[in-house]
py3Dmol code that shows the C-alpha trace and the ligand (Angstrom):
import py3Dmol

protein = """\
ATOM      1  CA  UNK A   1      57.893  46.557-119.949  1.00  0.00           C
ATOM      2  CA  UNK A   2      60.705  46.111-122.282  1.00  0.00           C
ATOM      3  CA  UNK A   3      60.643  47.484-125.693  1.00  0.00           C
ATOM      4  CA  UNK A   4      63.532  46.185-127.995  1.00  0.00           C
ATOM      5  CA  UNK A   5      64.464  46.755-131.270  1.00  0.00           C
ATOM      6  CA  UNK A   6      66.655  45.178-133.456  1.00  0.00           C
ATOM      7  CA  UNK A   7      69.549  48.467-133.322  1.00  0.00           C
ATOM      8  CA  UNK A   8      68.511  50.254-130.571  1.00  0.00           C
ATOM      9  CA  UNK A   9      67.726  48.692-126.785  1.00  0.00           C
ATOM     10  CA  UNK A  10      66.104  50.817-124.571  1.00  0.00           C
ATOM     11  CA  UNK A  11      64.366  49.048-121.432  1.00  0.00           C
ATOM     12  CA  UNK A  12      61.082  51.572-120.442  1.00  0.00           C
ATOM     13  CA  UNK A  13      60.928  52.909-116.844  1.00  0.00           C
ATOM     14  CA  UNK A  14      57.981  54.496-116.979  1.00  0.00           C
ATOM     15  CA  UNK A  15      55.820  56.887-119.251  1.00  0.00           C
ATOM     16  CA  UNK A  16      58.818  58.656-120.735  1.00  0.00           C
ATOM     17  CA  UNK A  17      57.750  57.010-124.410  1.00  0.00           C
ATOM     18  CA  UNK A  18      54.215  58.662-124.630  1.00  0.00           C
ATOM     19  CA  UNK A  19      54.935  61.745-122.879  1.00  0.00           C
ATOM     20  CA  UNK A  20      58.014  62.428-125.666  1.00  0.00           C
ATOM     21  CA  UNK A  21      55.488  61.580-128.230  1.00  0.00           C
ATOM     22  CA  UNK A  22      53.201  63.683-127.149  1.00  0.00           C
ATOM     23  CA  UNK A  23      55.770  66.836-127.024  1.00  0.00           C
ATOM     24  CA  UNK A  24      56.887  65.305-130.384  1.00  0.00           C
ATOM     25  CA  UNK A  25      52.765  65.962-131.818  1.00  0.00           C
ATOM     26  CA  UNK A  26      52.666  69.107-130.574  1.00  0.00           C
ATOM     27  CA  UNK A  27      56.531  70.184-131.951  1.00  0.00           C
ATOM     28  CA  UNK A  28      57.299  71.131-128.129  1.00  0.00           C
ATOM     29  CA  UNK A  29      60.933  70.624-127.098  1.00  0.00           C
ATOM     30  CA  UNK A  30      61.726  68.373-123.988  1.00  0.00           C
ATOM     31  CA  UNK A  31      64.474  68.828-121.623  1.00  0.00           C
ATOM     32  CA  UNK A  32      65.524  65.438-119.739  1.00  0.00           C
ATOM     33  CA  UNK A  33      66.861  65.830-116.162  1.00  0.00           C
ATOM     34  CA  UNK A  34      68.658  63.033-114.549  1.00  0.00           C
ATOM     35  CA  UNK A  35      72.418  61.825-113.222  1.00  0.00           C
ATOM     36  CA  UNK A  36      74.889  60.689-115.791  1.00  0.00           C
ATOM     37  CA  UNK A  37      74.919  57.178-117.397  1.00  0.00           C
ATOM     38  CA  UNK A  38      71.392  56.622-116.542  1.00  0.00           C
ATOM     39  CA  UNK A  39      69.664  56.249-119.794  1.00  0.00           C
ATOM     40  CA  UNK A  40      69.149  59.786-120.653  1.00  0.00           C
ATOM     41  CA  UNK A  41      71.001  59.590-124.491  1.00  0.00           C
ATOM     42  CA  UNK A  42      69.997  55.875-125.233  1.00  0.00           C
ATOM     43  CA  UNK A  43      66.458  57.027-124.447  1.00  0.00           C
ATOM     44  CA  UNK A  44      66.738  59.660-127.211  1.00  0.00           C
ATOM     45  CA  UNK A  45      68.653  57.545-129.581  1.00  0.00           C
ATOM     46  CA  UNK A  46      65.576  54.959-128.771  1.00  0.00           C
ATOM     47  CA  UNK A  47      62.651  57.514-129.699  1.00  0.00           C
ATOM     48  CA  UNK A  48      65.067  58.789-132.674  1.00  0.00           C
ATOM     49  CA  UNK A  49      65.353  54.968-133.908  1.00  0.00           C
ATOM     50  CA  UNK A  50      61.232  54.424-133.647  1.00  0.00           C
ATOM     51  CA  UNK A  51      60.397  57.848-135.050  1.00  0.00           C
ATOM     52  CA  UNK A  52      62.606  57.622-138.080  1.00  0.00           C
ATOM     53  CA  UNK A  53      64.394  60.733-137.438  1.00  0.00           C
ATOM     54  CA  UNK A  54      67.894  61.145-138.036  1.00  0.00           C
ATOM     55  CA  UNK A  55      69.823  62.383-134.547  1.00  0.00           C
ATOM     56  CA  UNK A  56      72.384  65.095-134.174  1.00  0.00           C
ATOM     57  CA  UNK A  57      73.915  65.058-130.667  1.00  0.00           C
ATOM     58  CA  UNK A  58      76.226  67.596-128.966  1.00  0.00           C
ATOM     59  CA  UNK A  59      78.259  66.748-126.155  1.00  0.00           C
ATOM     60  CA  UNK A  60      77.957  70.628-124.514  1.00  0.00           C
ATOM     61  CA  UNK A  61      81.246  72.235-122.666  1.00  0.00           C
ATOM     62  CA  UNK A  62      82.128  75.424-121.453  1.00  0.00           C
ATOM     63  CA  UNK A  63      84.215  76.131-124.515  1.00  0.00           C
ATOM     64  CA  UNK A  64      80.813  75.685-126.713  1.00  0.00           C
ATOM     65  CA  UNK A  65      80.016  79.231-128.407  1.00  0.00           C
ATOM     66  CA  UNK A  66      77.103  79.652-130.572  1.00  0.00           C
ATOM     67  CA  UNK A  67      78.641  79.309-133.412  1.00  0.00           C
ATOM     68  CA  UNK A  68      79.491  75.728-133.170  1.00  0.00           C
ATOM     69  CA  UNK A  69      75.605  74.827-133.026  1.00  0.00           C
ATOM     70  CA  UNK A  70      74.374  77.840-135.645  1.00  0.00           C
ATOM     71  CA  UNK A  71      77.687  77.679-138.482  1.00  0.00           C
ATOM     72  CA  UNK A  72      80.183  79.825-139.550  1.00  0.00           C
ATOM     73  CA  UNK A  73      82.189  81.802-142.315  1.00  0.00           C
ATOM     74  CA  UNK A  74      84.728  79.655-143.908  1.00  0.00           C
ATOM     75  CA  UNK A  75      87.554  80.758-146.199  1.00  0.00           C
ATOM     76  CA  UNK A  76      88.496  78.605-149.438  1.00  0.00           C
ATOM     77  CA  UNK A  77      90.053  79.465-152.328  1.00  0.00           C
ATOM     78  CA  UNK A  78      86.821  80.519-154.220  1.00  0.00           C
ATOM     79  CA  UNK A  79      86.128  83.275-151.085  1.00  0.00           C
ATOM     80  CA  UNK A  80      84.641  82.883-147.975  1.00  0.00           C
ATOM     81  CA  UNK A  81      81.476  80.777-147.407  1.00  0.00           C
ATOM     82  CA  UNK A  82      78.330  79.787-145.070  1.00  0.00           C
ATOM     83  CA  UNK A  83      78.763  76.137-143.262  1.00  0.00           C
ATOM     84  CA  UNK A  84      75.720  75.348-141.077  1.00  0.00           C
ATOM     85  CA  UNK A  85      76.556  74.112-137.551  1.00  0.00           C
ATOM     86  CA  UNK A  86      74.828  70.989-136.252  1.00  0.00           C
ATOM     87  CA  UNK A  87      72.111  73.005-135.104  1.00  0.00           C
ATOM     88  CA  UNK A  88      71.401  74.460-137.943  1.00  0.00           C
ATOM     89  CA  UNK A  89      71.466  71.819-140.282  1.00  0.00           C
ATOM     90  CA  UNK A  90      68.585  69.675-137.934  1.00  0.00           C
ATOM     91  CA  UNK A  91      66.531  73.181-138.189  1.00  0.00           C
ATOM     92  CA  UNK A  92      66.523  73.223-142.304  1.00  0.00           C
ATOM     93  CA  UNK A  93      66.041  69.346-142.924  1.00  0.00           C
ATOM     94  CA  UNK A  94      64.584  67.777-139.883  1.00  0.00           C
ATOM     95  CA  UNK A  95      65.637  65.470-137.135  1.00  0.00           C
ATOM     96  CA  UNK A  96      66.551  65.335-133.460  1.00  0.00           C
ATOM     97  CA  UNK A  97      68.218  67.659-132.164  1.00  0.00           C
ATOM     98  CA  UNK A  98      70.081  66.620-128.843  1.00  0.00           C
ATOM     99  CA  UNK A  99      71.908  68.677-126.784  1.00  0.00           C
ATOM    100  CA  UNK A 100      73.767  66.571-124.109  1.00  0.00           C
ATOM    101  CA  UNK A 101      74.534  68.144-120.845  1.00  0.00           C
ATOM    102  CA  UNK A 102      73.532  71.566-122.081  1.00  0.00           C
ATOM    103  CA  UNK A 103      74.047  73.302-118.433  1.00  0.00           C
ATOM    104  CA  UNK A 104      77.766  73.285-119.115  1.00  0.00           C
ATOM    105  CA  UNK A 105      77.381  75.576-122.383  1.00  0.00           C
ATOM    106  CA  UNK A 106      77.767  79.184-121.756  1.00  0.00           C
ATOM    107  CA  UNK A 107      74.755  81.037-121.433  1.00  0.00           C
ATOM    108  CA  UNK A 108      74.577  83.107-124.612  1.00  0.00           C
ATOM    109  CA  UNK A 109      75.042  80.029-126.373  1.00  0.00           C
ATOM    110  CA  UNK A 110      71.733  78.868-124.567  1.00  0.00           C
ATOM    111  CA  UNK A 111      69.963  81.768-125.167  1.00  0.00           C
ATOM    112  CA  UNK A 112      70.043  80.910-129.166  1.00  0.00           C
ATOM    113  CA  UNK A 113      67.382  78.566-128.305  1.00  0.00           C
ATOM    114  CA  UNK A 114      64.885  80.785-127.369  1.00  0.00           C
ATOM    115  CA  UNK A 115      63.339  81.445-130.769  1.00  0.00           C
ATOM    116  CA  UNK A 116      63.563  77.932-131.267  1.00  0.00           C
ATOM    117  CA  UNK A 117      61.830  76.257-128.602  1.00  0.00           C
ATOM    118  CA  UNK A 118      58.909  78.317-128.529  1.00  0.00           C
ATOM    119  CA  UNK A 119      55.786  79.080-130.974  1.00  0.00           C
ATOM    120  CA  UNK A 120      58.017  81.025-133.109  1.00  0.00           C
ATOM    121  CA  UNK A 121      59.841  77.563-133.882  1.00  0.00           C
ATOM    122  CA  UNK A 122      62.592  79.572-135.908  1.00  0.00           C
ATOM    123  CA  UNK A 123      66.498  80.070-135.964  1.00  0.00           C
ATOM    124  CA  UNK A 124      68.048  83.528-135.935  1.00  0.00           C
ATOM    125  CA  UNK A 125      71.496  83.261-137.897  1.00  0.00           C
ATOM    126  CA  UNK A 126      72.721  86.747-136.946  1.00  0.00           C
ATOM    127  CA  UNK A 127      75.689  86.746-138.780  1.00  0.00           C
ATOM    128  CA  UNK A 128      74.214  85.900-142.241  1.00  0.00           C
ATOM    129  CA  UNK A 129      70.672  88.034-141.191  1.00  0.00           C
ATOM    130  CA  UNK A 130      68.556  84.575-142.318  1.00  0.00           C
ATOM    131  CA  UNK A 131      65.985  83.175-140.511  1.00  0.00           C
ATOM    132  CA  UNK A 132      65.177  79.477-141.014  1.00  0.00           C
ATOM    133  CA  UNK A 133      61.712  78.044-139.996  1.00  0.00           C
ATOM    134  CA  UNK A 134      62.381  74.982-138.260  1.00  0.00           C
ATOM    135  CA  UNK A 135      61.560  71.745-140.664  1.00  0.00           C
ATOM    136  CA  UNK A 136      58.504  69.896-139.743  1.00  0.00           C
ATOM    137  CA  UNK A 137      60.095  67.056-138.403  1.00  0.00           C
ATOM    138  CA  UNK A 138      62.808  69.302-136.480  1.00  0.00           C
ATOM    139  CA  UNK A 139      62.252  68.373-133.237  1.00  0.00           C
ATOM    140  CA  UNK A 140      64.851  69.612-130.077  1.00  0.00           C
ATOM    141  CA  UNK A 141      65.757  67.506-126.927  1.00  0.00           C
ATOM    142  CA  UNK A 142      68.337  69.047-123.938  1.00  0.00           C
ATOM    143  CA  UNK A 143      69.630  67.129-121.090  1.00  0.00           C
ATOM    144  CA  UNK A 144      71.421  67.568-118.236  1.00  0.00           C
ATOM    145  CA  UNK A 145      73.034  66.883-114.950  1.00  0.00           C
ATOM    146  CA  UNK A 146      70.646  68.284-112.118  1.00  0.00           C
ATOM    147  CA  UNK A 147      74.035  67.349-109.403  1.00  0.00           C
ATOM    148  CA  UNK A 148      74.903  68.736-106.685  1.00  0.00           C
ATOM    149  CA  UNK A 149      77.916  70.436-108.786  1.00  0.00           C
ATOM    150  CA  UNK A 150      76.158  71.849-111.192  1.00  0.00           C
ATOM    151  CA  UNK A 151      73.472  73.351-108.528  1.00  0.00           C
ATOM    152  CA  UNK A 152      74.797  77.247-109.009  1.00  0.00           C
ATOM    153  CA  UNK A 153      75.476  76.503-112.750  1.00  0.00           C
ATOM    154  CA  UNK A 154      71.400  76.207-113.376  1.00  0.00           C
ATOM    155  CA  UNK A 155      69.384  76.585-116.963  1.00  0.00           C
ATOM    156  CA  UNK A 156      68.015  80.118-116.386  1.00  0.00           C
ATOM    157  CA  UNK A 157      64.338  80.193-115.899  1.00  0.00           C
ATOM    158  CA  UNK A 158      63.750  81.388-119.151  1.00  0.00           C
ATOM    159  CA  UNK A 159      65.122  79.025-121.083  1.00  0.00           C
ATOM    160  CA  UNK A 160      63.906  76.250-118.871  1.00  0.00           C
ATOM    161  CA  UNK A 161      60.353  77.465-119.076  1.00  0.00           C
ATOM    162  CA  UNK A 162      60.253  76.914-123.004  1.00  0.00           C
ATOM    163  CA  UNK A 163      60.246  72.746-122.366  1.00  0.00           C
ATOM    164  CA  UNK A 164      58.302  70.091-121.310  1.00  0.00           C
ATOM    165  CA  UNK A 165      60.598  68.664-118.832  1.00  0.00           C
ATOM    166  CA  UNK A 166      60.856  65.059-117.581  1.00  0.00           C
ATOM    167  CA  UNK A 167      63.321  63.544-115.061  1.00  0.00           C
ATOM    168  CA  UNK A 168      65.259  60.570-114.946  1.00  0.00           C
ATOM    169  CA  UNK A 169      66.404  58.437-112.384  1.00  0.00           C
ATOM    170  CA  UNK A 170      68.724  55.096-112.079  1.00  0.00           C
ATOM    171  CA  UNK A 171      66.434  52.568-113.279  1.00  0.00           C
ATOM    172  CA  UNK A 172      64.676  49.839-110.975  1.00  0.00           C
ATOM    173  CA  UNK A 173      66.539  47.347-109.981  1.00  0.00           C
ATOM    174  CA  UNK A 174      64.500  44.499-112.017  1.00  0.00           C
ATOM    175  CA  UNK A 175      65.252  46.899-115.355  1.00  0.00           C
ATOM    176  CA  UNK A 176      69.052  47.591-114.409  1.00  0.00           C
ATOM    177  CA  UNK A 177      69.544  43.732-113.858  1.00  0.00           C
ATOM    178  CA  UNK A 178      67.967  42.903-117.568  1.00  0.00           C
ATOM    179  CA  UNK A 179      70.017  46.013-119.057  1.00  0.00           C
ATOM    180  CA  UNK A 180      73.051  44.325-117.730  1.00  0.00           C
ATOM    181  CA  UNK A 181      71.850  41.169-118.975  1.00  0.00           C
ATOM    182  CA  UNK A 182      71.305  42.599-122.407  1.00  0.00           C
ATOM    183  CA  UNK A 183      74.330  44.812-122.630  1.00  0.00           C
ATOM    184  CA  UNK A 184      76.978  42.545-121.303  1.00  0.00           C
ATOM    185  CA  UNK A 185      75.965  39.075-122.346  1.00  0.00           C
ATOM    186  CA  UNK A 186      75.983  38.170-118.039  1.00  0.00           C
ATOM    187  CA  UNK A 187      73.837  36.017-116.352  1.00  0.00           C
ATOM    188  CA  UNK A 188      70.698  37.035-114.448  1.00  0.00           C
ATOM    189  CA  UNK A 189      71.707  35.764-110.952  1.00  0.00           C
ATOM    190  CA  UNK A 190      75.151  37.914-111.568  1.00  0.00           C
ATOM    191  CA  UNK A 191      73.234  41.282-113.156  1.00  0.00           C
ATOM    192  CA  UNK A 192      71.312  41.102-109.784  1.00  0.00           C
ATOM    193  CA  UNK A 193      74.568  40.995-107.556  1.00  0.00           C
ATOM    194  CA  UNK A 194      75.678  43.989-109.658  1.00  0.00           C
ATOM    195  CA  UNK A 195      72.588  45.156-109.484  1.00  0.00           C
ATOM    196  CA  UNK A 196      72.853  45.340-105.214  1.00  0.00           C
ATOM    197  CA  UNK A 197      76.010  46.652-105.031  1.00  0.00           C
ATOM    198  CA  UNK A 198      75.085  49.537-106.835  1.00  0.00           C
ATOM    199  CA  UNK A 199      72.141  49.845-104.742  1.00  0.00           C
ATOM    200  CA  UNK A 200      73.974  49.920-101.823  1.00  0.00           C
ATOM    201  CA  UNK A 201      76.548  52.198-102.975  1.00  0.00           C
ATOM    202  CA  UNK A 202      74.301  54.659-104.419  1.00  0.00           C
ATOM    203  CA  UNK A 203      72.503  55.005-100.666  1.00  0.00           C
ATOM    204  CA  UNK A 204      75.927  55.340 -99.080  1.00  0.00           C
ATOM    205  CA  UNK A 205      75.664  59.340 -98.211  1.00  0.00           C
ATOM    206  CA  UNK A 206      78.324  59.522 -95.566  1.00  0.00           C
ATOM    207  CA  UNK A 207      81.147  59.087 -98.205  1.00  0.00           C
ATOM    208  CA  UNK A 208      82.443  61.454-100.048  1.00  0.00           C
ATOM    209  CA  UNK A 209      81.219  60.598-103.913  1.00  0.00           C
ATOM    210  CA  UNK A 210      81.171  63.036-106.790  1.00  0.00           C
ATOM    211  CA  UNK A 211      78.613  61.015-107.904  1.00  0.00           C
ATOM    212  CA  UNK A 212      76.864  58.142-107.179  1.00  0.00           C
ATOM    213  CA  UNK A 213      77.239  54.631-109.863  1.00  0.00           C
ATOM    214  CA  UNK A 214      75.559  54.843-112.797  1.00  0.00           C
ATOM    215  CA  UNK A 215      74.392  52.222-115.167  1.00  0.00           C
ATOM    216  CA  UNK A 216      77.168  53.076-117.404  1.00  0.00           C
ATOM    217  CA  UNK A 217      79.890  51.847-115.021  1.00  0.00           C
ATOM    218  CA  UNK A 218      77.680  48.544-113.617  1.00  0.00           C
ATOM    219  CA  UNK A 219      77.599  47.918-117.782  1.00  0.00           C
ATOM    220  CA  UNK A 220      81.863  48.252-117.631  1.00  0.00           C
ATOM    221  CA  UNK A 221      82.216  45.806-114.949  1.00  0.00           C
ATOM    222  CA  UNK A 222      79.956  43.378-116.312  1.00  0.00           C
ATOM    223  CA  UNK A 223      81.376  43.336-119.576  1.00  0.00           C
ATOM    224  CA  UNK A 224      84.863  43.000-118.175  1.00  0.00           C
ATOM    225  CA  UNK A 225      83.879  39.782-115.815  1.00  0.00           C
ATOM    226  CA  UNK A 226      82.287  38.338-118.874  1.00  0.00           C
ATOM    227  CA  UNK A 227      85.157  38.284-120.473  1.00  0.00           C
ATOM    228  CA  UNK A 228      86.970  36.406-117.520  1.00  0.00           C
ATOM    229  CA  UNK A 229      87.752  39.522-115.534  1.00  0.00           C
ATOM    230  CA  UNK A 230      87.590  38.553-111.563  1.00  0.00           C
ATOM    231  CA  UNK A 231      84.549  40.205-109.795  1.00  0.00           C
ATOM    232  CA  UNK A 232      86.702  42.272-107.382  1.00  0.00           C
ATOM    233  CA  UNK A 233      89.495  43.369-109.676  1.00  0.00           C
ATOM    234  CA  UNK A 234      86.401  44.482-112.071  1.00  0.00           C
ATOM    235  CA  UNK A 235      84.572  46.313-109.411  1.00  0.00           C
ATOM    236  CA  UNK A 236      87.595  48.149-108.868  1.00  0.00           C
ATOM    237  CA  UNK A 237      88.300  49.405-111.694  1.00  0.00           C
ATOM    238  CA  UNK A 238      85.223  49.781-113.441  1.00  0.00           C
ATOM    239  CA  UNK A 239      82.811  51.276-110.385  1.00  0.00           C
ATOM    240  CA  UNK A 240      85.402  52.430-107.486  1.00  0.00           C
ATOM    241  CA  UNK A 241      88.479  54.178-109.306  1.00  0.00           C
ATOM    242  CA  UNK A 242      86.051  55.723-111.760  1.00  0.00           C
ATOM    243  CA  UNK A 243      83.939  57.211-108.705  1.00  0.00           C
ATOM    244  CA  UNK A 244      86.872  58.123-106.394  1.00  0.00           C
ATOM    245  CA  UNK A 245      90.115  59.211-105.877  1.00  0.00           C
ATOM    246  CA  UNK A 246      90.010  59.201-101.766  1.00  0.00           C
ATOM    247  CA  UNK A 247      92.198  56.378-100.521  1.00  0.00           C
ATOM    248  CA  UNK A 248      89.643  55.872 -97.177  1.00  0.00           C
ATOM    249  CA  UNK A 249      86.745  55.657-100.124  1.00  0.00           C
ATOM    250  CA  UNK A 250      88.374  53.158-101.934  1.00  0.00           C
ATOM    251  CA  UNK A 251      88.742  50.753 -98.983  1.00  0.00           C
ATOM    252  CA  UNK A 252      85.189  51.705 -97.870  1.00  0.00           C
ATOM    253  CA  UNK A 253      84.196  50.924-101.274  1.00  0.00           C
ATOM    254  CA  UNK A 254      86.165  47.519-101.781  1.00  0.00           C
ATOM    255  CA  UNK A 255      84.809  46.275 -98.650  1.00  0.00           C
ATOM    256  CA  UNK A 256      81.553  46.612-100.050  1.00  0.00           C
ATOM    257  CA  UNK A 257      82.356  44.511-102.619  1.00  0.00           C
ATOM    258  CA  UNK A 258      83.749  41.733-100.950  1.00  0.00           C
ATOM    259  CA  UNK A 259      80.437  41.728 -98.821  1.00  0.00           C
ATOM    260  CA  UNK A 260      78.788  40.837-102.830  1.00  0.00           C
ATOM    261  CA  UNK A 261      81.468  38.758-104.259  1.00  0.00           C
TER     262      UNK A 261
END
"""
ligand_1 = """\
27
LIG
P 73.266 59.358 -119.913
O 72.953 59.931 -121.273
O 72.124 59.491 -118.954
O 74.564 59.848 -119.342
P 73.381 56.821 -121.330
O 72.059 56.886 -122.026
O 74.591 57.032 -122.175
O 73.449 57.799 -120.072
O 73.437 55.422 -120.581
C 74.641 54.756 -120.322
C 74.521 53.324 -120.774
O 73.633 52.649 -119.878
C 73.919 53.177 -122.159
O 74.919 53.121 -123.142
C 73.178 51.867 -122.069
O 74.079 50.803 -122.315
C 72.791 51.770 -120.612
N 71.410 52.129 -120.268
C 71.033 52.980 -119.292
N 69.702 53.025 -119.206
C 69.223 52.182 -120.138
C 67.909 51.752 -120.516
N 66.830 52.235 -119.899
N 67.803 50.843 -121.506
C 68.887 50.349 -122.116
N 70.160 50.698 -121.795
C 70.315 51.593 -120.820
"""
view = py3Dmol.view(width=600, height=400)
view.addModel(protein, "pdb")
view.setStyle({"model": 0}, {"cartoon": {"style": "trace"}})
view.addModel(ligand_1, "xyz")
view.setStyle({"model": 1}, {"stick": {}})
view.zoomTo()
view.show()
């Protein structure tokens, strides 16, 4: 089933719409599992779009302290003042929260969530002493990277236990070929040769891979060959190089190719 709206595409794999609505009814949080480029963010920005709720997304990193999602003291020339952070400003007026690849935020900046995402439904602001009852229409969404690299990193059971959790996976081949379709303006008959290389390079496991090829990159290469780019030199540089630095890989990997193209 495809569901397509005029600014946001989003091709359905599977129950993903009802379930968020039904975490949305009850004002649960949901936590989306899955590897990068899959869908995970466009799904979000999707159920943002058809829910009329304005989205705040933050790209987490190990550098992200609480106070870039809660707000801070600023200084001007009148004294100092209160700026809400992203976080804090979905919490007062409603909207999606998103929190993109939240495993890589440090842990106490995690742990701000806990009020949040349970029945309490509230925001501590320690350094101002307020507490803000989450707007009606605040809803929070996480996501992350279940990889083998981020296996010791982990969301600690207690903050993992306050979602309803789905997981994500690559999508079928029959939806990847018409996202490539819609995204890069290629032909069906080339989407599906994309669509089988990345098959068959996402079930080589006796190469060393960081990560297997996501949507994102299949998307790069066919936008570049619809532009004129040559299959192979596209392929290179829009799946291999970004998956690999390994000179053996890269051979492996352009053999493959040739084998499609
Ligand atoms: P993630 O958040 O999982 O890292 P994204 O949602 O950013 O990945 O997906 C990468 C790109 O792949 C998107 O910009 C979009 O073009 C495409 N894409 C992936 N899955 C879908 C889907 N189900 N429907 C439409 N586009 C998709």
């Amino acid at each position: 089933m495809t569901e397509d709206t005029n600014s946001c595409y989003y091709q359905v794999q599977d129950n993903e719409v009802e379930i968020f609505n039904f975490a949305k009814a009850h004002n649960l949080p949901v936590l989306i599992k899955g590897p990068t480029g899959c869908g995970k963010t466009r799904f979000v920005e999707y159920m943002a779009h058809n829910l009329g709720r304005e989205l705040v997304t933050v790209s987490c990193h190990d550098d992200l302290t609480a106070a870039d999602l809660l707000g801070r003291h600023l200084v001007s020339s009148d004294g100092t003042f209160w700026q809400d952070g992203p976080l804090t400003r979905a919490v007062r007026h409603g909207g999606i929260c998103y929190l993109d690849e939240i495993i890589e935020a440090r842990k106490d900046t995690t742990v701000v969530l806990h009020s949040l995402s349970d029945h309490r439904r509230e925001l501590h602001l320690e350094r101002t002493g307020e507490v803000i009852k989450a707007h009606k229409d605040f809803m929070l969404v996480v996501s992350y990277n279940p990889g083998y690299q981020n296996m010791m990193k982990g969301l600690k059971p207690s903050t993992r236990q306050r979602f309803v959790a789905m997981s994500f996976d690559y999508p079928s081949p029959e939806n990847e070929a018409n996202i490539l379709v819609h995204e890069a303006g290629i032909k069906l008959e080339l989407a599906n040769t994309l669509v089988k290389l990345g098959a068959d390079i996402r079930r080589l496991s006796d190469i060393d891979l960081k990560a297997a090829v996501s949507t994102r990159l299949l998307i790069y290469a066919a936008k570049m060959m619809s532009s004129g780019c040559h299959a192979q030199i596209a392929c290179l540089h829009c799946i291999i190089e970004p998956l690999t630095d390994e000179p053996e890989t890269i051979k492996a990997l352009s053999k493959l190719v040739n084998a499609h193209f």
